[in-house]
N, CA, C and O of each residue as an XYZ file, in Angstrom:
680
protein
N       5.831     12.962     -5.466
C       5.114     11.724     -5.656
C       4.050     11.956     -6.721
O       3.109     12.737     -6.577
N       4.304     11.127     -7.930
C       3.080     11.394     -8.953
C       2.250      9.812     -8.824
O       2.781      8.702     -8.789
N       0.426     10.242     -8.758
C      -0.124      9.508     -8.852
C      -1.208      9.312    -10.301
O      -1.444     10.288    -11.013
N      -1.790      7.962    -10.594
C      -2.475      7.902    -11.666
C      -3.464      6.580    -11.872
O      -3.331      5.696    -11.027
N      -4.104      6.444    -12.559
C      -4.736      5.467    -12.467
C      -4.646      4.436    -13.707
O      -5.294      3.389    -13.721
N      -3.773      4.838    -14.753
C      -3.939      3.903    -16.309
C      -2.919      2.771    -15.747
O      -1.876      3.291    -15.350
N      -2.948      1.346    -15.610
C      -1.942      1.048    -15.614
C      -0.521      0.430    -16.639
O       0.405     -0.364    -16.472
N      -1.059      1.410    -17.838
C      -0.203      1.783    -18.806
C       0.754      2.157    -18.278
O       1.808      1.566    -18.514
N       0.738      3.056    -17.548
C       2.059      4.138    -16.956
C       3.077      3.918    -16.178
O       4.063      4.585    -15.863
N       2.468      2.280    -15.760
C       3.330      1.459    -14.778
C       4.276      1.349    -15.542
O       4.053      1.459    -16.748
N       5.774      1.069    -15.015
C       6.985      0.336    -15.079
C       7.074     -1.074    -14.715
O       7.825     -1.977    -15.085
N       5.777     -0.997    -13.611
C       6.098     -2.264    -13.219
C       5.570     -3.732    -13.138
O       4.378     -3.969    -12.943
N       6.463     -4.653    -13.289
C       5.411     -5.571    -13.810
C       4.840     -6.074    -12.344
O       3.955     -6.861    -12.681
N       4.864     -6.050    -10.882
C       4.200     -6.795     -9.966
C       2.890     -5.637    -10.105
O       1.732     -6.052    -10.140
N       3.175     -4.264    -10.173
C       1.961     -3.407     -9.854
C       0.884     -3.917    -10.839
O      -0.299     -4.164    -10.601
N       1.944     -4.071    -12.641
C       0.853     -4.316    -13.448
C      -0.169     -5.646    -13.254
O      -1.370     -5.603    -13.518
N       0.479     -6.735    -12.786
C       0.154     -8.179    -12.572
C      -0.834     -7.782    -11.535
O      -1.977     -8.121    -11.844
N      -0.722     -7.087    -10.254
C      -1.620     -6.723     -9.494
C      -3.184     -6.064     -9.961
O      -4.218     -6.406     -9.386
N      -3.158     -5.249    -10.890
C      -3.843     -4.701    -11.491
C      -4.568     -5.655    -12.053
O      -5.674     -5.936    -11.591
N      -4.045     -6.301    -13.146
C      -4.532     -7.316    -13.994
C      -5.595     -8.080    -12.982
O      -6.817     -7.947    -13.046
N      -4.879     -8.907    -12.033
C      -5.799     -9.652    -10.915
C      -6.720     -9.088    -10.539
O      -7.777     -9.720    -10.520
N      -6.715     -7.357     -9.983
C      -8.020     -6.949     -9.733
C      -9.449     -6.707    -10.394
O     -10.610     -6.712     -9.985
N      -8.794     -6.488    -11.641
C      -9.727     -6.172    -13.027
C     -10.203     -7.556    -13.228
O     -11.420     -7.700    -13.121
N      -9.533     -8.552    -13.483
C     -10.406     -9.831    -13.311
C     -10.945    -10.462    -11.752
O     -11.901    -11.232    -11.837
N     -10.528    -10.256    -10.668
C     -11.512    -10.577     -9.760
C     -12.469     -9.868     -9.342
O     -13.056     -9.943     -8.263
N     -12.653     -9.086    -10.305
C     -14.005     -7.630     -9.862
C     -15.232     -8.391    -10.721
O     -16.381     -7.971    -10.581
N     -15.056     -9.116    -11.293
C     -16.209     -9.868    -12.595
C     -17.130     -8.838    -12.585
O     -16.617     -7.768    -12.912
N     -18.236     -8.785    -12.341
C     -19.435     -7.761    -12.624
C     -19.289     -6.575    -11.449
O     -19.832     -5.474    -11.537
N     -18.432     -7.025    -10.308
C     -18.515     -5.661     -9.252
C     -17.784     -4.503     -9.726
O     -17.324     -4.502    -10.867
N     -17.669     -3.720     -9.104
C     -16.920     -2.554     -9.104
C     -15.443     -3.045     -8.574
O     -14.371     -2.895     -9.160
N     -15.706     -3.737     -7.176
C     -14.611     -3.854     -6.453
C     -14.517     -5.133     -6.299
O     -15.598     -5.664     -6.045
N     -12.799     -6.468     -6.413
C     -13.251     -7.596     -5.973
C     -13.567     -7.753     -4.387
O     -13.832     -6.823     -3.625
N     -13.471     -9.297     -4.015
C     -13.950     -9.558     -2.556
C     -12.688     -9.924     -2.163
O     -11.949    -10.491     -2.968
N     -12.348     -9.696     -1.096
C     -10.781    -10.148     -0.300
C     -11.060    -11.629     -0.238
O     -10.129    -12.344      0.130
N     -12.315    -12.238     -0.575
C     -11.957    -13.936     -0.795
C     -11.418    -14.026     -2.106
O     -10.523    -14.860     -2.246
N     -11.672    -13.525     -2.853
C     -10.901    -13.924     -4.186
C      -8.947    -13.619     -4.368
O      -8.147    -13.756     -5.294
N      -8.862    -13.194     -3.040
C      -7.046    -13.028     -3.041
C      -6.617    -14.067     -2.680
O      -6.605    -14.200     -1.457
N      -6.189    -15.013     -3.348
C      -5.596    -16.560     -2.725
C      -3.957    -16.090     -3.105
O      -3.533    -15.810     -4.226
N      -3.466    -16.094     -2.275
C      -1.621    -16.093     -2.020
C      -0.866    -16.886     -2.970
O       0.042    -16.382     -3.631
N      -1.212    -18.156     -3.073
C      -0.653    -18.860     -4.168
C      -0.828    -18.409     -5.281
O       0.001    -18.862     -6.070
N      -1.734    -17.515     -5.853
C      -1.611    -17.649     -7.434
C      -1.070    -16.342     -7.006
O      -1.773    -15.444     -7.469
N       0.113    -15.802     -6.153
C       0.728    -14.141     -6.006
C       1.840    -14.874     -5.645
O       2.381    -13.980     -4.996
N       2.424    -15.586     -5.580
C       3.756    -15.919     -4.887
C       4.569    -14.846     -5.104
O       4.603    -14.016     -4.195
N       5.280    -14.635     -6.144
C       5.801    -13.744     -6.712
C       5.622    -12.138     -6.231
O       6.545    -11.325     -6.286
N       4.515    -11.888     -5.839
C       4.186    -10.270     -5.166
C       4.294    -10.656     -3.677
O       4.297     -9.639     -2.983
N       4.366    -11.579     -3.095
C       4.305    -11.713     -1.791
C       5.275    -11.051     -0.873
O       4.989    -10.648      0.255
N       6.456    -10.969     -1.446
C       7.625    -10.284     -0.746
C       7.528     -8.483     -0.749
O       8.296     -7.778     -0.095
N       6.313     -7.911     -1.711
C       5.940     -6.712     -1.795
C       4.927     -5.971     -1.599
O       4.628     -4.799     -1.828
N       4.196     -7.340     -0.888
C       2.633     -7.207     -0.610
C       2.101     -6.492      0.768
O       2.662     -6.974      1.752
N       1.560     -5.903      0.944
C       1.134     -5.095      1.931
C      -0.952     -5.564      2.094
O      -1.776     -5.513      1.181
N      -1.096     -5.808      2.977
C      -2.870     -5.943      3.146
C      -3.265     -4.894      4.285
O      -2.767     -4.903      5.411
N      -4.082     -4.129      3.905
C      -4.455     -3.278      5.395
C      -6.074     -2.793      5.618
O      -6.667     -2.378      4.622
N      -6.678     -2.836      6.721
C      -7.951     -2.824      6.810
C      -8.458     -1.408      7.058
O      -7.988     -0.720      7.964
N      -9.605     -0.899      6.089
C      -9.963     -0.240      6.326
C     -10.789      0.604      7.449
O     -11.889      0.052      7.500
N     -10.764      1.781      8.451
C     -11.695      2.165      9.386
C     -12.454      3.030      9.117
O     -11.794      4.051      8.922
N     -13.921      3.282      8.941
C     -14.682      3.863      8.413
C     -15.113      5.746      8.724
O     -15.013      6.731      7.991
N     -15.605      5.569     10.156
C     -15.429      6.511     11.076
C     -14.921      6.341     12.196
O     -15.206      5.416     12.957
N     -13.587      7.805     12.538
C     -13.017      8.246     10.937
C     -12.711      7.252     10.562
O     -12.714      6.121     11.048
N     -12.278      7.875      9.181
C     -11.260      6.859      7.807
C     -10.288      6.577      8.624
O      -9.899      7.564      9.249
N      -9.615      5.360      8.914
C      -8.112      4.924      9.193
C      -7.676      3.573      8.419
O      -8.476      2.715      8.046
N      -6.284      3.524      8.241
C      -5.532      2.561      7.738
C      -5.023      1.482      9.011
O      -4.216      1.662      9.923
N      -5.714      0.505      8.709
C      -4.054     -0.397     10.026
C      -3.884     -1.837      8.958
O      -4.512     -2.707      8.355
N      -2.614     -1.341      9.250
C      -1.969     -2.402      8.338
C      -1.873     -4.219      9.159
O      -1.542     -4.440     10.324
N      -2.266     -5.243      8.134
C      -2.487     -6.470      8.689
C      -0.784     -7.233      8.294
O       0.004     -7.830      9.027
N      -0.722     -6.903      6.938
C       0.297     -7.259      6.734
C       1.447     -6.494      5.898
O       1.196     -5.553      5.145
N       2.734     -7.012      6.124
C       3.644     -6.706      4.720
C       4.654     -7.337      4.853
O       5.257     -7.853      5.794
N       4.803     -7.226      3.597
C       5.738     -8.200      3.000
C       7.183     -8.535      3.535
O       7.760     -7.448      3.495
N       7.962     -9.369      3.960
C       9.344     -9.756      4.004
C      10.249     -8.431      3.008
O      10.817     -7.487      3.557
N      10.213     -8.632      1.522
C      11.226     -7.458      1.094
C      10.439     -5.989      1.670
O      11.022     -5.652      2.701
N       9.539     -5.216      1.403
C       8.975     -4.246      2.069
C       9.691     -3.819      3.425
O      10.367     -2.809      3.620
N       9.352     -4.898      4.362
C      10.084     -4.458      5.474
C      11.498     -4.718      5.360
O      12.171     -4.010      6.109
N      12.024     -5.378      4.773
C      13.632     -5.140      4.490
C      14.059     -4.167      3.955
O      15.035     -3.607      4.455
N      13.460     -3.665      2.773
C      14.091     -2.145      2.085
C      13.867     -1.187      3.223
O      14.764     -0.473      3.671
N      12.454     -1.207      3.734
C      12.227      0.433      4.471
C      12.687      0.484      6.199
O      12.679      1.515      6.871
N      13.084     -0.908      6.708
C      13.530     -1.046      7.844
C      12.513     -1.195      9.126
O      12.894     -1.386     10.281
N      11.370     -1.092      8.771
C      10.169     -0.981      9.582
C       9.134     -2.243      9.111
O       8.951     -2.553      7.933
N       8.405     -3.001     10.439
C       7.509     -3.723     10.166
C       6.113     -2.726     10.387
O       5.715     -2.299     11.471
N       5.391     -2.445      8.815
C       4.002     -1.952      9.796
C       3.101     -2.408     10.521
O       2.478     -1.669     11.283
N       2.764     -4.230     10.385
C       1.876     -4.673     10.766
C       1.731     -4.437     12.177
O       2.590     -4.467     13.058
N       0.736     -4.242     12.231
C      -0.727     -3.811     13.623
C      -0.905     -2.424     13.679
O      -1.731     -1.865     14.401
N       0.049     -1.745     12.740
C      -0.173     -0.034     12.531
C      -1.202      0.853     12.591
O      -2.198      0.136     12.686
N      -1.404      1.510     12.591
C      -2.175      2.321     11.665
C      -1.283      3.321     11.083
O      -0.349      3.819     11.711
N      -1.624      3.648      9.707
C      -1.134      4.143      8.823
C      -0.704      5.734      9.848
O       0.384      6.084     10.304
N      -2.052      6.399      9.923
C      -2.309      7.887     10.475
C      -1.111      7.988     11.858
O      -0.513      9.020     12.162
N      -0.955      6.523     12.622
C       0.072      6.604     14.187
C       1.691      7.075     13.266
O       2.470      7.921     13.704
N       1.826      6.574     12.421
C       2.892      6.414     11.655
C       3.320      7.835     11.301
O       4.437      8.227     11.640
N       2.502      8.597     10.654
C       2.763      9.750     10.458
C       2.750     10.699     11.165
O       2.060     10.796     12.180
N       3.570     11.600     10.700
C       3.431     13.046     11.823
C       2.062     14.106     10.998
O       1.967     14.251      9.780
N       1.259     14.644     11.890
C       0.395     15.660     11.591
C       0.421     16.116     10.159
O      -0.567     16.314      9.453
N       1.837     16.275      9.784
C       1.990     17.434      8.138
C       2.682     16.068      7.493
O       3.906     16.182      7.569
N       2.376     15.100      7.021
C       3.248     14.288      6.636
C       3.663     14.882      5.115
O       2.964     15.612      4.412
N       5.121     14.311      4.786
C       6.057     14.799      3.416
C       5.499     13.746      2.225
O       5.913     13.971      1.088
N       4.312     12.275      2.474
C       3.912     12.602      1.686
C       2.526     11.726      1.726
O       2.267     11.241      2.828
N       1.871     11.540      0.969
C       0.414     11.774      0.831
C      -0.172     10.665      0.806
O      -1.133     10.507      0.053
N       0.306      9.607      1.665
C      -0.364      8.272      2.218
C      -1.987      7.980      2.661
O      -2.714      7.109      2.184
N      -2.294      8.862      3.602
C      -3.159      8.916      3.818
C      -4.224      8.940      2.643
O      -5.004      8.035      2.347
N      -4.054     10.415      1.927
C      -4.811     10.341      0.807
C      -4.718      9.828     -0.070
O      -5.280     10.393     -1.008
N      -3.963      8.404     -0.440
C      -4.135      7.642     -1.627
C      -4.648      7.026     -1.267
O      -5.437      6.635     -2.127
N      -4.899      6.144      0.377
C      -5.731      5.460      0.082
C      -7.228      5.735      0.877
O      -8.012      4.861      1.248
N      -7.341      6.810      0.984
C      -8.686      7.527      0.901
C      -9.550      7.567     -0.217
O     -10.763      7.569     -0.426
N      -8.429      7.601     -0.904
C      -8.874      8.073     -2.420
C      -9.133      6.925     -3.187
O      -9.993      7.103     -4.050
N      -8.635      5.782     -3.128
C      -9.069      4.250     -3.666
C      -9.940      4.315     -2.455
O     -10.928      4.915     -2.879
N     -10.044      4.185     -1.839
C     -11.391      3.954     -1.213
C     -12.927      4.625     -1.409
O     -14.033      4.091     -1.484
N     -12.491      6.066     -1.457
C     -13.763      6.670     -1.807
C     -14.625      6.100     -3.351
O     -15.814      5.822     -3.504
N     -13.317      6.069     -4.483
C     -13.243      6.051     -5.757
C     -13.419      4.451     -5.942
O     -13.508      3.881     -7.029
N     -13.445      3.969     -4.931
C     -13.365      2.373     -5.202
C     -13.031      1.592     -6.464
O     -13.548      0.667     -7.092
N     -11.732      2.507     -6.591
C     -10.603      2.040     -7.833
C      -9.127      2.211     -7.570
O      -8.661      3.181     -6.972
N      -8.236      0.947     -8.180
C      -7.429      1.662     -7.632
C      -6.540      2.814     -7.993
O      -6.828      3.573     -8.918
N      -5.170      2.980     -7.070
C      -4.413      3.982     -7.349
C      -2.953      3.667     -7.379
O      -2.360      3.030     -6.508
N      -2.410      4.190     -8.503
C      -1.120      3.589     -8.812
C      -0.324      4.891     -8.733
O      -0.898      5.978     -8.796
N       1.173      4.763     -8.576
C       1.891      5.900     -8.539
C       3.627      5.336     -8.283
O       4.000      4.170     -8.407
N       4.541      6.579     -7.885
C       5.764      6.686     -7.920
C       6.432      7.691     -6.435
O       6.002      8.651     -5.796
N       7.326      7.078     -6.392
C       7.657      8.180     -5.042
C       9.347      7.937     -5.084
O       9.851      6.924     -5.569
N       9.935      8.786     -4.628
C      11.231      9.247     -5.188
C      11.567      9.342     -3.771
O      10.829     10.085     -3.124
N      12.713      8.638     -3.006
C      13.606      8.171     -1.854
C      14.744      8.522     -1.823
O      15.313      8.303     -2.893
N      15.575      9.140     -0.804
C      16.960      8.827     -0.569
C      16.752      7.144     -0.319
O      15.753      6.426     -0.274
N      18.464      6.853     -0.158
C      18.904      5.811     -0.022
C      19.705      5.851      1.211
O      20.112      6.822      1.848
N      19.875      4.324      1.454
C      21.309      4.346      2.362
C      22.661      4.638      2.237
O      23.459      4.928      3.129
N      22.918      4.487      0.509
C      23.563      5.121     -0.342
C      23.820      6.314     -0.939
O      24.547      6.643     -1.877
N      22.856      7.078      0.008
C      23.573      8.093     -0.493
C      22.471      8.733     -2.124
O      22.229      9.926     -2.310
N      21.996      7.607     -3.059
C      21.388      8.337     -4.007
C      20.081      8.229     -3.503
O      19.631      7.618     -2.534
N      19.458      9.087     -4.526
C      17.527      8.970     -4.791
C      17.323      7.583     -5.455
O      18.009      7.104     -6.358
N      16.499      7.157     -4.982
C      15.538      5.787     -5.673
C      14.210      6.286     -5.733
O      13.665      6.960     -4.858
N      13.610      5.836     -7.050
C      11.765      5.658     -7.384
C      11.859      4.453     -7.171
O      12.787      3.706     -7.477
N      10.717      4.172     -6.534
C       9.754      2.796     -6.824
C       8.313      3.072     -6.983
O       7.773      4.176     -7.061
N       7.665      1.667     -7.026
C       6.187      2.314     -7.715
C       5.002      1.173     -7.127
O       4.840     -0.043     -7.024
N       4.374      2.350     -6.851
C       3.228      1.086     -6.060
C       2.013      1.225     -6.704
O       1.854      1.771     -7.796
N       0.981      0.619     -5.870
C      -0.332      0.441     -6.651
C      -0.849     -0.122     -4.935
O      -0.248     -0.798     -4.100
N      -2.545      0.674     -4.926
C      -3.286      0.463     -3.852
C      -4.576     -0.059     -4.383
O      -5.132      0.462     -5.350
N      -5.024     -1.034     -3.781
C      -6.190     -1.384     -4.764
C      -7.335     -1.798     -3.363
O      -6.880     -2.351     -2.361
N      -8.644     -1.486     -3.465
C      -9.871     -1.849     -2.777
C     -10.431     -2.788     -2.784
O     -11.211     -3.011     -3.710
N     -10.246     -3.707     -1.748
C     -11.079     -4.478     -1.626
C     -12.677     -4.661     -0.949
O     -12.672     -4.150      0.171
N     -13.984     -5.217     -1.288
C     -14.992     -6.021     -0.534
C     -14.538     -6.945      0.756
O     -13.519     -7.629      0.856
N     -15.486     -6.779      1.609
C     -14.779     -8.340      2.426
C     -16.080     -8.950      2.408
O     -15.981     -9.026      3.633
N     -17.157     -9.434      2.188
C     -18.575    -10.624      1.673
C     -19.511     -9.238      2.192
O     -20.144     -9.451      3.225
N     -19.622     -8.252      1.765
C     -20.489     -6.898      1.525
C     -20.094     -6.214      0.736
O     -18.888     -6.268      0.498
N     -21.152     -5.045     -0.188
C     -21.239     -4.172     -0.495
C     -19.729     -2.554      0.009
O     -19.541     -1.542     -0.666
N     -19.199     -2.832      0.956
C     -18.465     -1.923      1.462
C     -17.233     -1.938      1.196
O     -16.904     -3.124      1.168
N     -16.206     -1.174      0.946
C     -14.709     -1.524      0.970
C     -14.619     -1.268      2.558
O     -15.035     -0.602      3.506
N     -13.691     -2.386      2.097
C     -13.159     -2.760      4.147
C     -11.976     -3.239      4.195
O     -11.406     -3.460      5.263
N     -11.121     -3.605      2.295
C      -9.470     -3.642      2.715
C      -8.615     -3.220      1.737
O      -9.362     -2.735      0.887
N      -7.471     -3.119      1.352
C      -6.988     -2.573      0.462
C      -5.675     -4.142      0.213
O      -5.233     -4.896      1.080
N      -5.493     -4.133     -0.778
C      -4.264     -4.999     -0.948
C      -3.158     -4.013     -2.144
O      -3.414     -3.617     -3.281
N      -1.811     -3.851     -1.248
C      -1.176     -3.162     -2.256
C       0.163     -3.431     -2.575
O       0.595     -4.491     -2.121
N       0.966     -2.714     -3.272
C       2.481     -3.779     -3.709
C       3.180     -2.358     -4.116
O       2.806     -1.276     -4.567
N       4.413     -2.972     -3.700
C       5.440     -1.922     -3.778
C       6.573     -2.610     -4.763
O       7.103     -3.698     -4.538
N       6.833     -1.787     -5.866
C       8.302     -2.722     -6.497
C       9.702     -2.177     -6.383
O      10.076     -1.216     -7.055
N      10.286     -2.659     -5.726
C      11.535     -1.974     -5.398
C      12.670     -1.630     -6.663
O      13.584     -0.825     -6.485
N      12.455     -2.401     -8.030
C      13.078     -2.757     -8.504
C      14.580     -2.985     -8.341
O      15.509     -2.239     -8.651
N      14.592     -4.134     -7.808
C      15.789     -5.097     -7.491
C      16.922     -3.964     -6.629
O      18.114     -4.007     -6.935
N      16.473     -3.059     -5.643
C      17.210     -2.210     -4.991
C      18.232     -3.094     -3.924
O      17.884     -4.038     -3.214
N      19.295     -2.624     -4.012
C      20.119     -3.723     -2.874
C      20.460     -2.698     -1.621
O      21.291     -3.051     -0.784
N      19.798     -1.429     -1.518
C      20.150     -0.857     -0.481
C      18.892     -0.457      0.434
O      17.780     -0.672     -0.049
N      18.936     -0.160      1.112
C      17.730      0.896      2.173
C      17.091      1.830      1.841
O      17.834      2.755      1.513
N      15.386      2.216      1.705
C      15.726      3.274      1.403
C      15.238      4.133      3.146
O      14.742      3.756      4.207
N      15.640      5.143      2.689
C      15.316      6.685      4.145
C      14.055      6.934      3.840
O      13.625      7.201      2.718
N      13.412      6.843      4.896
C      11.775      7.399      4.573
C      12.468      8.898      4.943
O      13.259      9.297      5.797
N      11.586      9.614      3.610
C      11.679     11.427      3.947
C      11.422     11.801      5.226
O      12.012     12.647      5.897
N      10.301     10.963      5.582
C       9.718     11.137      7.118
C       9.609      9.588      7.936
O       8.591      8.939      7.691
N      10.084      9.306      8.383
C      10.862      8.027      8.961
C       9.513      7.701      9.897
O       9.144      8.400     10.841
N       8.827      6.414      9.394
C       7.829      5.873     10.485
C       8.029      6.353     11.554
O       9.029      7.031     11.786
N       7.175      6.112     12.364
C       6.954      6.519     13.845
C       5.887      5.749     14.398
O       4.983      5.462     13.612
N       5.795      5.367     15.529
C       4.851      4.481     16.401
C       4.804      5.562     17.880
O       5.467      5.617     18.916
N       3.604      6.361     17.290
C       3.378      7.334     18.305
C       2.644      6.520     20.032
O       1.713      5.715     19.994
N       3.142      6.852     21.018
C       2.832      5.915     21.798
C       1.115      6.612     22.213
O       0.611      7.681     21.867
N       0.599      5.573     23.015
C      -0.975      6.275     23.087
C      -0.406      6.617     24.862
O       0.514      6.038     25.440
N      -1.156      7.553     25.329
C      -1.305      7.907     26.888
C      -2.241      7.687     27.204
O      -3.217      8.099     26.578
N      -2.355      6.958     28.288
C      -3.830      6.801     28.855
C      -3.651      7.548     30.266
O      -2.615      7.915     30.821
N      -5.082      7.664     30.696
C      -4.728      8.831     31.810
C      -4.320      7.967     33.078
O      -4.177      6.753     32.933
N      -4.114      8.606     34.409
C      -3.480      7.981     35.492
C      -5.208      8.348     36.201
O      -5.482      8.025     37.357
């Protein structure tokens, strides 16, 4: 998985369009405000869109939403997740810390990750994680997009979600 931040390097045009939107809804901030994400002017990213809220201490991910294609390519709905339940301890690859890392950096982070298929081959696709404000000073969400480019198959997570169950005691 290679990550980066120019979004020169993109392939893609929803990550780049994503980008674009953030750089203009940031006006004088660093970071925009999750009011400035109105759905309608994204129609188009909506099927690749992922929203997930940040937890401070600790850092955790739980995902609010994602997208219709998202959960069709990868076979899993994340919403009500958390990112960290999802993974196993050593995860194969580095979720957590990308968006640690737009968060700390309160910029975002764009990149590539390389999949089996249901088919049998490898697929790249390419995402982009970006930080949001919610009406404070703090990042508190991330809005991010995945482009499948027009994949008609499945792909295999290297490490296949998981919804670790919680135990509570007796």
């Amino acid at each position: 998985m290679t990550t980066w931040t120019n979004p020169e390097e993109c392939l893609s045009d929803l990550v780049q369009f994503l980008h674009s939107w953030w750089e203009a809804a940031r006006g004088e901030s660093d970071v925009p405000d999750r009011a400035d994400l109105h759905p309608e002017e994204m129609i188009r990213l909506l099927p690749c869109l992922f929203i997930a809220e940040a937890e401070h201490e600790p850092f955790r991910v739980r995902y609010r939403l994602m997208g219709t294609r998202a959960e069709e390519v990868t076979g899993f709905d994340v919403t009500g997740h958390y990112l960290d339940e999802l993974l196993s301890a050593e995860p194969d690859q580095p979720w957590m810390d990308h968006y640690k890392r737009a968060y700390l950096t309160r910029k975002p982070l764009l990149g590539a990750t390389t999949v089996p298929t249901s088919v049998g081959k490898l697929f790249t696709y390419e995402f982009g994680i970006f930080p949001l404000r919610h009406g404070g000073p703090t990042v508190e969400q991330f809005v991010a997009v995945e482009d499948y480019f027009g994949l008609s198959a499945k792909i295999i997570q290297p490490e296949p979600w998981r919804v670790k169950s919680v135990l509570t005691p007796a």
